[in-house]
PyMOL commands that place a pseudoatom at each C-alpha (Angstrom):
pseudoatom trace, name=CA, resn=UNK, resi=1, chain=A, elem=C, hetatm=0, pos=[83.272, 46.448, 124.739]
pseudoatom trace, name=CA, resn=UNK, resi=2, chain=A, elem=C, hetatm=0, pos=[83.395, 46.851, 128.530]
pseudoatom trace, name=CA, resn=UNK, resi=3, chain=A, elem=C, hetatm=0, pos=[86.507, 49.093, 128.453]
pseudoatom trace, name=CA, resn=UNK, resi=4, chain=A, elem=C, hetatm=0, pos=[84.625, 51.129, 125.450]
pseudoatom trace, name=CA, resn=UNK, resi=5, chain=A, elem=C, hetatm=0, pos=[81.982, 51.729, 127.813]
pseudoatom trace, name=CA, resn=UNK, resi=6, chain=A, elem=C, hetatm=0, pos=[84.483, 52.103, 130.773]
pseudoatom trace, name=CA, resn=UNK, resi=7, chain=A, elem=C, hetatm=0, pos=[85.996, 55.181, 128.885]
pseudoatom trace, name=CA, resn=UNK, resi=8, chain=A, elem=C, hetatm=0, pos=[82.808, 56.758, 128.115]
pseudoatom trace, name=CA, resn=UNK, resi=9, chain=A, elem=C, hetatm=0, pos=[82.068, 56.433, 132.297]
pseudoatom trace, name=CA, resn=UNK, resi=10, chain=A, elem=C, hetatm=0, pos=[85.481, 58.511, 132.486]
pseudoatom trace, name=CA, resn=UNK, resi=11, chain=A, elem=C, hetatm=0, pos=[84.946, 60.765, 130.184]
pseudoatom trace, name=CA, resn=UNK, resi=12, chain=A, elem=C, hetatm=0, pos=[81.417, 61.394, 131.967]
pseudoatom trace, name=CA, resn=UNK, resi=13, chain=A, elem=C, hetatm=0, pos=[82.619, 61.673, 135.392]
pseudoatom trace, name=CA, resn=UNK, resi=14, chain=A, elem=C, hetatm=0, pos=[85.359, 64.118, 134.129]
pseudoatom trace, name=CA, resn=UNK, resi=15, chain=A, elem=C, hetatm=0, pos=[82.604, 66.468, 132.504]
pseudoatom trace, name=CA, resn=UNK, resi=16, chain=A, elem=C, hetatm=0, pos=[80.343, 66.840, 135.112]
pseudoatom trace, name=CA, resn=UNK, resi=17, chain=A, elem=C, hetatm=0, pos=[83.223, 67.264, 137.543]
pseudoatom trace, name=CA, resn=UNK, resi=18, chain=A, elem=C, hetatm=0, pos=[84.165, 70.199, 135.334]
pseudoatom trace, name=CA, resn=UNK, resi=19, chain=A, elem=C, hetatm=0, pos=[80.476, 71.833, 135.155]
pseudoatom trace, name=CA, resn=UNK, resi=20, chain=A, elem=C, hetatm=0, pos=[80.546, 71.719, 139.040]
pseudoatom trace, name=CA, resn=UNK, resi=21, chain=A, elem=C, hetatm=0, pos=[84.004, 73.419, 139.472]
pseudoatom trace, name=CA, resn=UNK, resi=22, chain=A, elem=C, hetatm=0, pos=[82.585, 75.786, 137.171]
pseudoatom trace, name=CA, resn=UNK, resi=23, chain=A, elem=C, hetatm=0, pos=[79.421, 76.374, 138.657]
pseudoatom trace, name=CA, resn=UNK, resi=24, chain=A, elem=C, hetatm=0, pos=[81.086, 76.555, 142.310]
pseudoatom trace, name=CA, resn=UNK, resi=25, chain=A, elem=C, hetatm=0, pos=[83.312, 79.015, 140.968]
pseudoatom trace, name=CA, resn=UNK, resi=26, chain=A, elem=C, hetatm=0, pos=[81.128, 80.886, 139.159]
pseudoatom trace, name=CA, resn=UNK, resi=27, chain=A, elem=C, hetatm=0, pos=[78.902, 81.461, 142.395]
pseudoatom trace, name=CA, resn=UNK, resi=28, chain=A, elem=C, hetatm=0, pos=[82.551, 82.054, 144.787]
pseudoatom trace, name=CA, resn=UNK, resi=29, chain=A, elem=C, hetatm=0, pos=[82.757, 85.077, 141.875]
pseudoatom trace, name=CA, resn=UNK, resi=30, chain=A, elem=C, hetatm=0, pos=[78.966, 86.225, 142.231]
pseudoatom trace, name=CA, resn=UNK, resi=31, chain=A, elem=C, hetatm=0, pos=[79.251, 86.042, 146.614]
pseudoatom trace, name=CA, resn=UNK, resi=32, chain=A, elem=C, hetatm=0, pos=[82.414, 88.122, 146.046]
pseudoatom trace, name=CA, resn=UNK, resi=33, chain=A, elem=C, hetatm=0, pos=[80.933, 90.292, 144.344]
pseudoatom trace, name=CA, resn=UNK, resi=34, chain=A, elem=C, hetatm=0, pos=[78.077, 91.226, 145.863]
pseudoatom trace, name=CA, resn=UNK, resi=35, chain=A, elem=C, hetatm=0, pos=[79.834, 91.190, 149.322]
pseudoatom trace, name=CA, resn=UNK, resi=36, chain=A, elem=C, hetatm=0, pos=[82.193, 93.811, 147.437]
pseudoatom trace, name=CA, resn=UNK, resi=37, chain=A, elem=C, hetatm=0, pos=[78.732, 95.563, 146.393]
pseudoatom trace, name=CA, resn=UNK, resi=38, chain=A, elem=C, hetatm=0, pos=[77.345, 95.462, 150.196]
pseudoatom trace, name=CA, resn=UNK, resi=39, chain=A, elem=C, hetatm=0, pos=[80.588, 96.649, 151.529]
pseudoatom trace, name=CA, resn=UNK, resi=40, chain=A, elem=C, hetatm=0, pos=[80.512, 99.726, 149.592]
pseudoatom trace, name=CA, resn=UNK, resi=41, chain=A, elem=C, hetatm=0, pos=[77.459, 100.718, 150.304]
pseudoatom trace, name=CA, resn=UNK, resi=42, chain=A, elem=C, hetatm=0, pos=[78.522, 100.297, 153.725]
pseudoatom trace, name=CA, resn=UNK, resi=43, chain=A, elem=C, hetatm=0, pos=[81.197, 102.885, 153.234]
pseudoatom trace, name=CA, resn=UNK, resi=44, chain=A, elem=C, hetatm=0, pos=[79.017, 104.820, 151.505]
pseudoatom trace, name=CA, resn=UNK, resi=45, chain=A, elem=C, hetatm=0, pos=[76.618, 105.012, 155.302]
pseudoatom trace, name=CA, resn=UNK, resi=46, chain=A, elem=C, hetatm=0, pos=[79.662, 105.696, 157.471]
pseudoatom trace, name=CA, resn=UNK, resi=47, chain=A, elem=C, hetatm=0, pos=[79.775, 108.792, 155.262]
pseudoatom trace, name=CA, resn=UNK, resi=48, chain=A, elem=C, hetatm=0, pos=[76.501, 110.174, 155.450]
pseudoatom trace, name=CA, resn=UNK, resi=49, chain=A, elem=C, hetatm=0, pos=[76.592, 109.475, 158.773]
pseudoatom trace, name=CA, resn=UNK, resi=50, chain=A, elem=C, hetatm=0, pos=[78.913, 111.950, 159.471]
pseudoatom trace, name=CA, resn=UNK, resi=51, chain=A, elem=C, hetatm=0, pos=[77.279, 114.431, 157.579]
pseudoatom trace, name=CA, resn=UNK, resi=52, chain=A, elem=C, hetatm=0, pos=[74.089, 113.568, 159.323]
pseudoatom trace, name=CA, resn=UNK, resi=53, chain=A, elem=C, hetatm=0, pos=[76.252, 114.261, 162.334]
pseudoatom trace, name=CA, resn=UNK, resi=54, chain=A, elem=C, hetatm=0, pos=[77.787, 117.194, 161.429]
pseudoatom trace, name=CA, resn=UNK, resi=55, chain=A, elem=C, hetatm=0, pos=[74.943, 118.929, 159.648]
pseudoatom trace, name=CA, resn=UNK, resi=56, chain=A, elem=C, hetatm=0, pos=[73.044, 120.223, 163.462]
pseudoatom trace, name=CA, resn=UNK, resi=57, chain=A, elem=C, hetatm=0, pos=[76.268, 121.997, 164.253]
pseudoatom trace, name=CA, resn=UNK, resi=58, chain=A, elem=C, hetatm=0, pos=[77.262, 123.283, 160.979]
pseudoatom trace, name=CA, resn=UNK, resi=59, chain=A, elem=C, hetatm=0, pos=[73.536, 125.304, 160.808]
pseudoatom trace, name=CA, resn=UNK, resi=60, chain=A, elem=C, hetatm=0, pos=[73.688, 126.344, 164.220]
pseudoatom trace, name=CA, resn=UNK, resi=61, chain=A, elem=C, hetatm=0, pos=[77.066, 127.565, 164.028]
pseudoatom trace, name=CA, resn=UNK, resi=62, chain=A, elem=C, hetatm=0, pos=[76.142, 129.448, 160.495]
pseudoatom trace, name=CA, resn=UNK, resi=63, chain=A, elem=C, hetatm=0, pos=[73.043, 131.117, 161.759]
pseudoatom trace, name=CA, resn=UNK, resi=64, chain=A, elem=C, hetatm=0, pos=[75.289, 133.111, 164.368]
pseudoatom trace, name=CA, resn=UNK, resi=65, chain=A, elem=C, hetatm=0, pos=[77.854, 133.955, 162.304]
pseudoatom trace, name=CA, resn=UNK, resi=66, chain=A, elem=C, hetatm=0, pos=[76.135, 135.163, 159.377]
pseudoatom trace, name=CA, resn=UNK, resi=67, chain=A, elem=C, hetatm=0, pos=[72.591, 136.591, 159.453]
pseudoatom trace, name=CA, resn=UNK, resi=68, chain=A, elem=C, hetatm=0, pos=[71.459, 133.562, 156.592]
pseudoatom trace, name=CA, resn=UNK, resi=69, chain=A, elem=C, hetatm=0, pos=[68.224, 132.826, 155.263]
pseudoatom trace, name=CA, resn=UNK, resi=70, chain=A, elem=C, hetatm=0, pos=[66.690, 130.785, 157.893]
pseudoatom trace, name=CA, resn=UNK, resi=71, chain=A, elem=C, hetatm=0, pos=[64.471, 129.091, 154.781]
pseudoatom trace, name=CA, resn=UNK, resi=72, chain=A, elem=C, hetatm=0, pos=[67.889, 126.991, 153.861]
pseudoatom trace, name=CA, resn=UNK, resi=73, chain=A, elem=C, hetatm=0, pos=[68.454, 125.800, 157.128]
pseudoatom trace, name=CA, resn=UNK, resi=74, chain=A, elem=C, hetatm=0, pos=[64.710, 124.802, 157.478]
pseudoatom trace, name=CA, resn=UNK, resi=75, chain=A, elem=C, hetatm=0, pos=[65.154, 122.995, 154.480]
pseudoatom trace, name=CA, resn=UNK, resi=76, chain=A, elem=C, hetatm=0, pos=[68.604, 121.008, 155.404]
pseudoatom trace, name=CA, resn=UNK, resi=77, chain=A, elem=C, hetatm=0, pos=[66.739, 119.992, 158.681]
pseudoatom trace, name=CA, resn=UNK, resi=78, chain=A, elem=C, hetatm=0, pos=[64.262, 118.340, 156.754]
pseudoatom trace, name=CA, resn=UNK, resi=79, chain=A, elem=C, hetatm=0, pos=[66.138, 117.157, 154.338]
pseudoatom trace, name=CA, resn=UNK, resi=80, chain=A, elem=C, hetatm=0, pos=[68.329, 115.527, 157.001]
pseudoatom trace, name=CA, resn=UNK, resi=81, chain=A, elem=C, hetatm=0, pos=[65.239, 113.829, 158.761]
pseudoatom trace, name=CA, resn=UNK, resi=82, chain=A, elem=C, hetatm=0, pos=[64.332, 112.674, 155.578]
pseudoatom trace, name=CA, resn=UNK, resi=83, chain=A, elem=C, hetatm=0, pos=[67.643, 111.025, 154.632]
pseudoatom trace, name=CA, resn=UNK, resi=84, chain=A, elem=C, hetatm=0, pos=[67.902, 109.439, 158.151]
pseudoatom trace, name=CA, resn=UNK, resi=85, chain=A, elem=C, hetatm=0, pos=[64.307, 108.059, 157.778]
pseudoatom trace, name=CA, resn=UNK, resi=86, chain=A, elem=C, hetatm=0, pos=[64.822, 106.997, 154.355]
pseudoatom trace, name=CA, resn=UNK, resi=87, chain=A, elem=C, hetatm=0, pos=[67.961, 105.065, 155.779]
pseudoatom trace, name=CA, resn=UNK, resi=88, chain=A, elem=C, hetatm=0, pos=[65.989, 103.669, 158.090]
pseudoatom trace, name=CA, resn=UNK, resi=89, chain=A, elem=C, hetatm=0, pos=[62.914, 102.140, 156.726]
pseudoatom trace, name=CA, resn=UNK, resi=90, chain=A, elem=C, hetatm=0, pos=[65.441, 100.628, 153.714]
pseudoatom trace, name=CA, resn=UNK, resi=91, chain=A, elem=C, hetatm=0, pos=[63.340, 102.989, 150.602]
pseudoatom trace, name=CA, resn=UNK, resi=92, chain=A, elem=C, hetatm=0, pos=[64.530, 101.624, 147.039]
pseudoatom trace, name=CA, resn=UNK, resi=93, chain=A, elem=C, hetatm=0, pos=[68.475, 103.397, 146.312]
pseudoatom trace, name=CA, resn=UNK, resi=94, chain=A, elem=C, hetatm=0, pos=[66.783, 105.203, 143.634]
pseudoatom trace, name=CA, resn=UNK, resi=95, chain=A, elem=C, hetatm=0, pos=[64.761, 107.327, 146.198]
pseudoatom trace, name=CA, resn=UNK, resi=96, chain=A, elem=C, hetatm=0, pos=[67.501, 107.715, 148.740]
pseudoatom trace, name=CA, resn=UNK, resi=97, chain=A, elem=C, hetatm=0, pos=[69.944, 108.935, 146.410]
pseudoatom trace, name=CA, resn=UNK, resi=98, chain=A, elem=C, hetatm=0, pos=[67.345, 111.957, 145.269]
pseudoatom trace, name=CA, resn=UNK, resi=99, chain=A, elem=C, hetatm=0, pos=[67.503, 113.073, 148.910]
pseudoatom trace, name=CA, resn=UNK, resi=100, chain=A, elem=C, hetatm=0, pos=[70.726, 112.525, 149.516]
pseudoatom trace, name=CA, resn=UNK, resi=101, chain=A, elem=C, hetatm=0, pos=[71.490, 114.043, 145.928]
pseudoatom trace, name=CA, resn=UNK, resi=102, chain=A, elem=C, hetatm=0, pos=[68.975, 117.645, 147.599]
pseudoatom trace, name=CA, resn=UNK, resi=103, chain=A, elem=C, hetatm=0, pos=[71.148, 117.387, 150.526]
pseudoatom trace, name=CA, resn=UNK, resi=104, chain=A, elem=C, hetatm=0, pos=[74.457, 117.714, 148.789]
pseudoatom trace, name=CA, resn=UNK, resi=105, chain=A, elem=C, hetatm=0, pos=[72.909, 120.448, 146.999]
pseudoatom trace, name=CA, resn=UNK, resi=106, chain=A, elem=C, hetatm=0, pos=[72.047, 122.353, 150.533]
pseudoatom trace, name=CA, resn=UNK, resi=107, chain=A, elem=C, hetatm=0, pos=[75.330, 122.156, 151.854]
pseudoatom trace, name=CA, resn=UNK, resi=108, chain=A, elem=C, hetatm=0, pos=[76.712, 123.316, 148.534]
pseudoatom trace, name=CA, resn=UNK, resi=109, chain=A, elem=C, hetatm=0, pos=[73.966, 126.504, 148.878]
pseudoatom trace, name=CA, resn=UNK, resi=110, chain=A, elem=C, hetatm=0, pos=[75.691, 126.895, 152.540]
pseudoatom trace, name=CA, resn=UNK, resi=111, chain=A, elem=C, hetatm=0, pos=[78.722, 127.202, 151.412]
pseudoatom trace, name=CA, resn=UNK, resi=112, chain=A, elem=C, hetatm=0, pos=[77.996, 129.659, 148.606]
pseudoatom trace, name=CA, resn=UNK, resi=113, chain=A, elem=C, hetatm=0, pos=[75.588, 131.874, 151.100]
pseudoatom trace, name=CA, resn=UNK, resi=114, chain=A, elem=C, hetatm=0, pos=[78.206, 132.010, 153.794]
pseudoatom trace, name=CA, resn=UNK, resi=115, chain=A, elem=C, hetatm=0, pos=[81.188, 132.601, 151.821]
pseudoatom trace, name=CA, resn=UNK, resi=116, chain=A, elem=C, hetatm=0, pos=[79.341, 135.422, 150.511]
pseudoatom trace, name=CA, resn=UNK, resi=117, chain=A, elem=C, hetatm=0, pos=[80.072, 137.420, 154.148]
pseudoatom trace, name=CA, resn=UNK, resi=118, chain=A, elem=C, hetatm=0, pos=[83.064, 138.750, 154.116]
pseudoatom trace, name=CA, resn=UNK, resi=119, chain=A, elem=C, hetatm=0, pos=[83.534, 138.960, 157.656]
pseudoatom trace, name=CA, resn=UNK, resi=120, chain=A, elem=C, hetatm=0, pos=[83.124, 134.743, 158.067]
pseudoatom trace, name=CA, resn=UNK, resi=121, chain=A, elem=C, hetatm=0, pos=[86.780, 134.306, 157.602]
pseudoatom trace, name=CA, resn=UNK, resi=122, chain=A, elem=C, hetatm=0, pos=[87.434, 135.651, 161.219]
pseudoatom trace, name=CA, resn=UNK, resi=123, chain=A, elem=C, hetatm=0, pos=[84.989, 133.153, 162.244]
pseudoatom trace, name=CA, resn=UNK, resi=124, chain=A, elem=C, hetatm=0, pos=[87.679, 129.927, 162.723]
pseudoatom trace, name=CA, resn=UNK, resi=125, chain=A, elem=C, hetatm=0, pos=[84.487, 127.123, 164.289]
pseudoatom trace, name=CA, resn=UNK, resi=126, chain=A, elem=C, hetatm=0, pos=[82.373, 127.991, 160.542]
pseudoatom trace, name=CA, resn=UNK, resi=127, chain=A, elem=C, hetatm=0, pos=[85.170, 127.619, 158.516]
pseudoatom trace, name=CA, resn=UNK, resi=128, chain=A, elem=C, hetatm=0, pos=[86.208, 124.546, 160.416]
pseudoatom trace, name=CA, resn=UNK, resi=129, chain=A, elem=C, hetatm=0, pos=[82.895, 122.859, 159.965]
pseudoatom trace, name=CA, resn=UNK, resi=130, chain=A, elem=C, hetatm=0, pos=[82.884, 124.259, 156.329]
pseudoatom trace, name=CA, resn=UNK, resi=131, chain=A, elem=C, hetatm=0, pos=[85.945, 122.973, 155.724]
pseudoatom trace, name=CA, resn=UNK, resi=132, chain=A, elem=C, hetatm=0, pos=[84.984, 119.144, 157.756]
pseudoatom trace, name=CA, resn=UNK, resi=133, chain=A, elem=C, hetatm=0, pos=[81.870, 119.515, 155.099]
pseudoatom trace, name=CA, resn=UNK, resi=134, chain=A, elem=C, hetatm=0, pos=[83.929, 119.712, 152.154]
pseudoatom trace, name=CA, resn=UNK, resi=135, chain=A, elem=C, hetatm=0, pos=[85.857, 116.842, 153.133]
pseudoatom trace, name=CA, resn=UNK, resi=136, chain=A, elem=C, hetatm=0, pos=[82.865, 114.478, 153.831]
pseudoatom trace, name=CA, resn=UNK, resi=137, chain=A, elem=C, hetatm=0, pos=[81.125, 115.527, 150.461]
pseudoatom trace, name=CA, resn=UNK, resi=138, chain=A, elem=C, hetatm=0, pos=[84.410, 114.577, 148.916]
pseudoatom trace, name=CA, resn=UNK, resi=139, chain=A, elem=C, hetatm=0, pos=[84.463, 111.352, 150.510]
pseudoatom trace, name=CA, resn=UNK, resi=140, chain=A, elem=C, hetatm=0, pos=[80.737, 110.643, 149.197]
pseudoatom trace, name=CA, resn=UNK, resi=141, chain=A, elem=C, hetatm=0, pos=[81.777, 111.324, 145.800]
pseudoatom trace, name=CA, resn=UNK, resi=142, chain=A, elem=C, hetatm=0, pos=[84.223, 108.934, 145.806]
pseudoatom trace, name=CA, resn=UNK, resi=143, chain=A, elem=C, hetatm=0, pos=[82.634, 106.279, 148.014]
pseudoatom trace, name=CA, resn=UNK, resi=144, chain=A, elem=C, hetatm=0, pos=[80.051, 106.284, 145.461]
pseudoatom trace, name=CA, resn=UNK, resi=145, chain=A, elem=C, hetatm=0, pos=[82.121, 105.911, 142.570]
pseudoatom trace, name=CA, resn=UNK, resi=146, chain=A, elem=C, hetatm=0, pos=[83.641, 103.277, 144.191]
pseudoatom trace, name=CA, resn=UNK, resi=147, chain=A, elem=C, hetatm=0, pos=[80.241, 101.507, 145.004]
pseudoatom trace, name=CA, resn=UNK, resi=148, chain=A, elem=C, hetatm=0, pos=[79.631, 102.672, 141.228]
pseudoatom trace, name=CA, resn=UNK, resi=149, chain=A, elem=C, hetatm=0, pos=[81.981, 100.509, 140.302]
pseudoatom trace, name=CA, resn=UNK, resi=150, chain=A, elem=C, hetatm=0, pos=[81.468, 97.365, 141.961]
pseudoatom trace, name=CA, resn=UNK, resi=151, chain=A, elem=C, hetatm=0, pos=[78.316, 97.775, 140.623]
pseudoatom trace, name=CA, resn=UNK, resi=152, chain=A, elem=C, hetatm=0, pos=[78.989, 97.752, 136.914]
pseudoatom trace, name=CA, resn=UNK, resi=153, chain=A, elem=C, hetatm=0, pos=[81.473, 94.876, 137.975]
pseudoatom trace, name=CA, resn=UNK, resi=154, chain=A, elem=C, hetatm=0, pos=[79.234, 93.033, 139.779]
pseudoatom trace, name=CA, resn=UNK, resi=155, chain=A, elem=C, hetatm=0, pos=[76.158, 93.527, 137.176]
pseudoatom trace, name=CA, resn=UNK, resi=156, chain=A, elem=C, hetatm=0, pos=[78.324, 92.738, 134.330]
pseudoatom trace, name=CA, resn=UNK, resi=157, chain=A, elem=C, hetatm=0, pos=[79.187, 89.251, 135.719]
pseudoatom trace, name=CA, resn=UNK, resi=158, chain=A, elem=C, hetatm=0, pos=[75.660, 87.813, 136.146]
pseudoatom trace, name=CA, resn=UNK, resi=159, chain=A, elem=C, hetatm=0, pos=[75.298, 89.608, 132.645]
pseudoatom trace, name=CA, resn=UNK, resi=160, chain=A, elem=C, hetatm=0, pos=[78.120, 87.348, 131.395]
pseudoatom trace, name=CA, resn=UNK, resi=161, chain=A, elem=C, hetatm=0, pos=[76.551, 84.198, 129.322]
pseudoatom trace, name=CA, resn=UNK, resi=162, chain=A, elem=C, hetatm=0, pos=[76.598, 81.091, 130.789]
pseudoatom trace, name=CA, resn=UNK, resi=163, chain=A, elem=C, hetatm=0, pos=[77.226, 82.657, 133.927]
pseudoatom trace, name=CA, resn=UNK, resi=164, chain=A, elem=C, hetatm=0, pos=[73.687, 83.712, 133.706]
pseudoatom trace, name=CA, resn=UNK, resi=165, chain=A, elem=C, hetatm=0, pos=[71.948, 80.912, 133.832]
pseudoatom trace, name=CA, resn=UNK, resi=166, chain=A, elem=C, hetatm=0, pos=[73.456, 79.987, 137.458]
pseudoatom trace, name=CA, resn=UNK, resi=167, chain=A, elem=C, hetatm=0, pos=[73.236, 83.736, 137.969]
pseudoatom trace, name=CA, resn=UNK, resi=168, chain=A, elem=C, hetatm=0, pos=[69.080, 83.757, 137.524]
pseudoatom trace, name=CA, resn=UNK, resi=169, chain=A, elem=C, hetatm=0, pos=[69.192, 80.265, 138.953]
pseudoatom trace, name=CA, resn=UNK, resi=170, chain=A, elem=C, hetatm=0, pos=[70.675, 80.817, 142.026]
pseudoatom trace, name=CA, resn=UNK, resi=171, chain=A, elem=C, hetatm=0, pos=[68.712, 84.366, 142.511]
pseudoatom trace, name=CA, resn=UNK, resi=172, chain=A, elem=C, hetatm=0, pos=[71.431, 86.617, 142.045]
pseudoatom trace, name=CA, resn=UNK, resi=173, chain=A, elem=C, hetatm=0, pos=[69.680, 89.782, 140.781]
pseudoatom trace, name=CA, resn=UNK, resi=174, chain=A, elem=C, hetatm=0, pos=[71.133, 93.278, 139.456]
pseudoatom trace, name=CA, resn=UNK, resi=175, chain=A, elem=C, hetatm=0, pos=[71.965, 95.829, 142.158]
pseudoatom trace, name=CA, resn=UNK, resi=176, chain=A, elem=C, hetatm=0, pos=[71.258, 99.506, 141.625]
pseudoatom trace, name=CA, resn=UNK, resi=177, chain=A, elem=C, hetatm=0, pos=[73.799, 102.437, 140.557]
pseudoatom trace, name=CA, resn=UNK, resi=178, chain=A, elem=C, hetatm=0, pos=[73.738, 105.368, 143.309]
pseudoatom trace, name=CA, resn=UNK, resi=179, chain=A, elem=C, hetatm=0, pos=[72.812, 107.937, 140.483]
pseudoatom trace, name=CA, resn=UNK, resi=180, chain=A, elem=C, hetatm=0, pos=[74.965, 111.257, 140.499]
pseudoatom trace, name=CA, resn=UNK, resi=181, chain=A, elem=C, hetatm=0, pos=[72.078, 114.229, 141.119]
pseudoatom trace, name=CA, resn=UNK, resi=182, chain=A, elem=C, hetatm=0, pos=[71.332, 115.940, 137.679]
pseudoatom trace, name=CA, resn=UNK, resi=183, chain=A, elem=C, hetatm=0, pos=[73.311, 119.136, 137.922]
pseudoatom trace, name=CA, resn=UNK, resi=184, chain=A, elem=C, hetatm=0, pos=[76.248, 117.227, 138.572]
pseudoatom trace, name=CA, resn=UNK, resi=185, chain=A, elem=C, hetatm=0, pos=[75.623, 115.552, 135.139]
pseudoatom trace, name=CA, resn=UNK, resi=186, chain=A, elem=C, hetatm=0, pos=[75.683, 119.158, 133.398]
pseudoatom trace, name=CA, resn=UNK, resi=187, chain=A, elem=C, hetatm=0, pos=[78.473, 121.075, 131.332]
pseudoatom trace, name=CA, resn=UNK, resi=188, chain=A, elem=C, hetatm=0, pos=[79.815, 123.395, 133.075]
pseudoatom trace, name=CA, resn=UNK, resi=189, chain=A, elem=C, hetatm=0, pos=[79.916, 126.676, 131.528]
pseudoatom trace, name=CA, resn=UNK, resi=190, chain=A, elem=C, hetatm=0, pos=[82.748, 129.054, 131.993]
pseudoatom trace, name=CA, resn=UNK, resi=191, chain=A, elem=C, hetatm=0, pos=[82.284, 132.713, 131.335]
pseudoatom trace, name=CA, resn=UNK, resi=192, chain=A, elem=C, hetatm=0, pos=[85.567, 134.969, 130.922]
for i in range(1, 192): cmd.bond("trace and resi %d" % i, "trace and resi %d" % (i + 1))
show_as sticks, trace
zoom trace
């Protein structure tokens, strides 16, 4: 009988050594992860910073080559201040993506109103800028796919069952998608 008993102590120890490898795993997967999430987001920043950065010369630069509404750079100022703020006092992702999302938007307007001059293309500093603004916008895209991604990765592991249960236990909580702005979402139509 003591050997019985001895085997059912081994057996024990051997299953709750395996729950805690899981677990410890499990929550090496979930740090990962979010640190992946966090990262991205970080690359996400360095992006918009230079955009935040760029965006003062880029609407001087426009207003004396090309005689522009001056409503559209009124509106990209304050558009800007409102990103930077919102970057600042740490708003929900939700509400910093909408201004970010009317941003993009402005410098897309820019582009359209100054390539409507034909005359800009001898101006080398505007299409310079122009051109540095494409590239940035470009890199936003795909730094938020990216952060897109680890998202859905992240989200779909504490989703996972049983990795829930240490997921809610051990207050890991769904992160938040940096949503694409509406017209984005919209067929495109194509008119011959």
């Amino acid at each position: 009988k003591g050997g019985e008993n001895m085997d059912y102590l081994i057996v024990l120890i051997i299953l709750i050594a395996v729950v805690l490898l899981y677990v410890f795993t499990t929550y090496n997967l979930f740090v990962t992860a979010k640190v992946r999430v966090q990262q991205s987001f970080r690359d996400i920043d360095i992006q918009l910073k230079k955009r935040y950065d760029l965006l003062p010369d880029l609407v001087e630069t426009a207003k004396k080559a090309a005689n522009l509404d001056e409503k559209i750079f009124t509106e990209v100022a304050r558009l800007r201040s409102e990103a930077i703020q919102a970057k600042d006092s740490g708003v929900p992702l939700s509400q910093r993506a909408e201004v970010e999302n009317k941003l993009s938007g402005m410098m897309r307007d820019i582009k359209v109103a100054v390539e409507a001059y034909p005359d800009i293309k001898s101006h080398g500093e505007l299409l310079d800028l122009m051109s540095k603004v494409s590239d940035i916008e470009e890199k936003i895209a795909y730094s938020r796919q990216f952060y897109n991604s680890n998202v859905a990765d992240y989200n779909t592991k504490i989703k996972l069952f049983p990795a829930m249960i240490i997921a809610s236990n051990m207050g890991f909580k769904e992160e938040e998608f940096f949503a694409a702005p509406e017209e984005e979402k919209k067929d495109i139509k194509v008119a011959f």
